[in-house]
N, C-alpha and C positions, 0 to 999 in steps of 0.2 A: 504494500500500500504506500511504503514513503518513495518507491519508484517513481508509483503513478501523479505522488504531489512535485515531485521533482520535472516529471514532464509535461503537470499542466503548469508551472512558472513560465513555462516558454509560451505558452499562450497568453498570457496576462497582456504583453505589447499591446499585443493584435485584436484587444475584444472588440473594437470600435468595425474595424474589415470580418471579424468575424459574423456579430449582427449584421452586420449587412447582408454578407453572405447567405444568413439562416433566414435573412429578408426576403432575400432572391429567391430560396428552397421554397416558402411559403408560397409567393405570387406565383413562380412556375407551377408548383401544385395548384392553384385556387383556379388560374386563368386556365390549366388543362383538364381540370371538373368541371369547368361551365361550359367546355364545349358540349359533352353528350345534352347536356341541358338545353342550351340551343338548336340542337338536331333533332331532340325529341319536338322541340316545340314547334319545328320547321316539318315535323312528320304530322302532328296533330291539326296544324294550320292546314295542310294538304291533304289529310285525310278523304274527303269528298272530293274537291274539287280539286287537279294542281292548278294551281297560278303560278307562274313561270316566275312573276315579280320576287314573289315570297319566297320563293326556290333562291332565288341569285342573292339576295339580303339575304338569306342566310348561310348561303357558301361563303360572303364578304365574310361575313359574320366570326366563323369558322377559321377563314384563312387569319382574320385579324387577329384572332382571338392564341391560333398555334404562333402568329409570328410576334405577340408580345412575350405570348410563353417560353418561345426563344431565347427571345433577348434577356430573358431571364435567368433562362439556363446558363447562356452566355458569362454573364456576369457573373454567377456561381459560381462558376467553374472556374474564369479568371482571377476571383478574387479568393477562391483556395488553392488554386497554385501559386499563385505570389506569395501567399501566408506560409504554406509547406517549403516555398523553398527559403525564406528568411528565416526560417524557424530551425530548418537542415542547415545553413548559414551559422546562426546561434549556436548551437549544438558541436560543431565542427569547432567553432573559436573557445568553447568552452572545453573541449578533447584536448584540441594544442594547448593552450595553455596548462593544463594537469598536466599534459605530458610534458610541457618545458619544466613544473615544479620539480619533478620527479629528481630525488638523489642521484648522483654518477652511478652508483652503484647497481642501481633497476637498468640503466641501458647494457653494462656489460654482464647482466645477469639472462637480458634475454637474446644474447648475442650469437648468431648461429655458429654451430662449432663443423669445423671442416676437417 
């Protein structure tokens, strides 16, 4: 468990890009629920009769609706790769230096013998 505290410190920076991020997860989920919702309603509207009108507003509809969900994803995605790799950055300069701490004695101790 004090692993795990140890590698949510590395989060702490990043809470500000992370909300966002769990921002983004939310609106791409919400905007790609409402489409079945607007296809049902676009089935229900055409039930009797099609109207051609109602048909195409709801394809916009549709199309609008996946390409905000998009741009959503979009942004998830970019703004947890930038956070994983600052974070693998952190991590890295936190290794080096332990290892620069480290006594002369740990380098010739793990020193390949030929």
């Amino acid at each position: 468990m004090n692993d795990l505290r140890k590698l949510v410190s590395y989060f702490r920076p990043y809470r500000f890009s992370l909300t966002v991020a769990i921002s983004c997860i939310l609106g791409y989920v919400l905007f790609n629920l409402s489409i079945p919702l607007v296809v049902g309603r676009a089935i229900d509207a055409n039930w009797t009769d099609v109207n051609w009108t109602k048909l195409t507003i709801a394809a916009i509809k549709v199309l609008g609706l996946s390409a905000v969900g998009g741009f959503f994803l979009f942004l998830q995605r970019s703004i947890i790769n930038r956070i994983s790799r600052h974070i693998e950055y952190d991590l890295r300069q936190d290794f080096y230096a332990h290892l620069v701490d480290q006594p002369l004695s740990f380098s010739t101790s793990i020193a390949p013998v030929i």
